[in-house]
N, C-alpha and C positions, 0 to 999 in steps of 0.2 A: 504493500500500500504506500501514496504516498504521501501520506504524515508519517510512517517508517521511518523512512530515506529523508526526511527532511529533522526528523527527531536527532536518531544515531549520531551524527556530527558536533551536536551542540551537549550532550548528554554526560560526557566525562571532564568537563571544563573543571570542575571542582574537585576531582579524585586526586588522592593522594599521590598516584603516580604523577612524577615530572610529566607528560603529554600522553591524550591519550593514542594507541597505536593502529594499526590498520587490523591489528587481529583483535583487538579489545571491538571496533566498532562493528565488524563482521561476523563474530558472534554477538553480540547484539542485536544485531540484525536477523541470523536466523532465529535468534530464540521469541525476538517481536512476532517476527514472519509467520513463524511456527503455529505461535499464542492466536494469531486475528485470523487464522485461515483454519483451526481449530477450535476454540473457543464457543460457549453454548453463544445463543441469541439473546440473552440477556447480560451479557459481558462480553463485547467488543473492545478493539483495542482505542484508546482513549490517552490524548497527548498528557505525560506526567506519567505514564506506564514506563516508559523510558528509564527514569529514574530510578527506579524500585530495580528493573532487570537487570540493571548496570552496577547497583550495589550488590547483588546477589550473585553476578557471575565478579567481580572482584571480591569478594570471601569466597567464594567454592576457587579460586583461580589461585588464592593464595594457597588453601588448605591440600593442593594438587601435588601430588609427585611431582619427581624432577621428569626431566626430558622436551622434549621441544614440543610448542606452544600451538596450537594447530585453532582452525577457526571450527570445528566441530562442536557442536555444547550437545553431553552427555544426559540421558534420559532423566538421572539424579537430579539433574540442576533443572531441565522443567520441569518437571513434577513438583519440584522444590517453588519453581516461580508460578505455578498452577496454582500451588497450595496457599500461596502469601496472596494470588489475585481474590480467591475467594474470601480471604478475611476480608479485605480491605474492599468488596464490592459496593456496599452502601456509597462510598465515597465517590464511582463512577456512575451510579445511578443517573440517567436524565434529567430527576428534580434535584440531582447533588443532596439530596436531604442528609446523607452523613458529612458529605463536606461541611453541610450548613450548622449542623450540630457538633461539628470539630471545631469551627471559628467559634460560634459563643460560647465555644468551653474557653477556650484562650480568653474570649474578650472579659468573659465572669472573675480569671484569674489576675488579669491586668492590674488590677488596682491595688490586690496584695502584695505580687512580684516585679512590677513595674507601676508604681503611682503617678510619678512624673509624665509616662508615656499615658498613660488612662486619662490623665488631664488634658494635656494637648489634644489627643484623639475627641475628648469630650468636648473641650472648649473652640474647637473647628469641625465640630459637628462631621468628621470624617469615620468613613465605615469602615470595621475591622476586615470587613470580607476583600476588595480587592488587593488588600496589603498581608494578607497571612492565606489567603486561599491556597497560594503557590508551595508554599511550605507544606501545610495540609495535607493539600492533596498528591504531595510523593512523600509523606511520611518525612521530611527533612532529608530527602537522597538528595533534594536539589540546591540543598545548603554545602557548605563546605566541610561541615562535620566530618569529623575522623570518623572509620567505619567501625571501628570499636563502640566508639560511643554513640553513633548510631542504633547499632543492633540493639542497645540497653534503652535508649528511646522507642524503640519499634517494641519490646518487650513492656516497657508501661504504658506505652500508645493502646497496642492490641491485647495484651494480656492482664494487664491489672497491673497492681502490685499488692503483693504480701499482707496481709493484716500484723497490723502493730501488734497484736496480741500473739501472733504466728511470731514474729520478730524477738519479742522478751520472751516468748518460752523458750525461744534456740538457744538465744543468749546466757539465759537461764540455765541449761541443760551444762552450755561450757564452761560455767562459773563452779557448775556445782561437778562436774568432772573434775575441773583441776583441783581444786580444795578439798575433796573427797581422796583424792592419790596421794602416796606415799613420795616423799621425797627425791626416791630415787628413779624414780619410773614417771614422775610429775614432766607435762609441756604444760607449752604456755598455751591459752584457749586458742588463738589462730592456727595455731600449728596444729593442735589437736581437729580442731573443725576441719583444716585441709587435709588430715590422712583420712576422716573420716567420709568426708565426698570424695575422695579417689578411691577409697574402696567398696562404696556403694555406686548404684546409681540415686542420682538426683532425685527428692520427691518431686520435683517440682520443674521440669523441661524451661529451656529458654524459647524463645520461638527460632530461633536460628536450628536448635537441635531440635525442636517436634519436627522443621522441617526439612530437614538433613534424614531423619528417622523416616517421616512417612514417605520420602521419597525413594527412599530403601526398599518399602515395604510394598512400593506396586509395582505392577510389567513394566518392562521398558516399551516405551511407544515409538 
């Protein structure tokens, strides 16, 4: 299509890579291709898709073996970018109505976390929507954000976050681990917490790893 081809070129401006390259855009490009030429009738491809696919093929592109860098995108990583389209569909809805209920989550917060800006925006009578839409609606891929810290915005964007009571019980659990041990056999609670998530698995999945997992877990197409 051609909002495609007009998307891919403008799409990695902000990645942490120095520029981006002819095989970053190329895959890209098929995995857009892929998405609008398969995808149901109620999620088409829609300009700000771009953003999300290009963050998600640079973590799957880091997390890669070595060897040389081909423009193929592996069944794993659509499925992967399949998975992230359907959460995030209210947001390309026609009436935009999760877009619209993403801005007045932002504009309700303004005033706590930014006053100063709350004021101006109030006192010139300017709308939150055309100035935070663009944000919004790629989840922050079209920010400059490090994709680390992305991923943990895409995690309380779409997943929630933790209850405070979930948080002091953990905490709770590692206080009373270390004060309960004996001297000799005593960590300090972070250390204890870290052996303890690498030899379980997680209760609690990030969205990067449900969908790493669910993408594991169907055909390749």
């Amino acid at each position: 299509p051609r909002e495609i081809a007009l998307d891919v070129p403008r799409t990695f401006h902000g990645a942490e890579e120095a520029a981006p390259d002819a095989i970053s855009n190329a895959k890209l490009r098929r995995l857009l291709t892929h998405f609008a030429r398969t995808a149901s009738e109620d999620m088409k491809y829609c300009q700000g898709m771009n953003f999300l696919g290009g963050a998600l093929l640079r973590v799957f592109d880091d997390g890669a073996s070595g060897g040389a860098r081909t423009t193929t995108v592996d069944a794993g990583t659509y499925n992967a970018f399949r998975g992230l389209m359907a959460l995030v569909t209210p947001l390309y809805v026609p009436d935009f109505r999760g877009l619209r209920e993403l801005v007045a989550v932002a504009g309700a917060l303004l005033p706590k976390f930014a006053p100063r800006l709350a004021r101006v925006l109030d006192d010139e009578g300017l709308d939150l929507m055309p100035i935070a839409s663009g944000w919004c609606l790629t989840l922050f891929a079209s920010s400059d954000m490090a994709d680390d810290l992305l991923l943990c915005c895409w995690d309380f964007l779409l997943l929630g976050t933790p209850s405070r009571r979930e948080l002091l019980l953990e905490q709770g659990e590692e206080r009373a681990d270390y004060a309960s041990g004996d001297e000799s056999d005593r960590e300090p609670p972070a250390r204890a917490a870290s052996a303890r998530a690498a030899a379980a698995p997680p209760a609690r999945r990030s969205l990067l790893q449900s969908l790493i997992h669910n993408s594991r877990c169907r055909p390749n197409t």
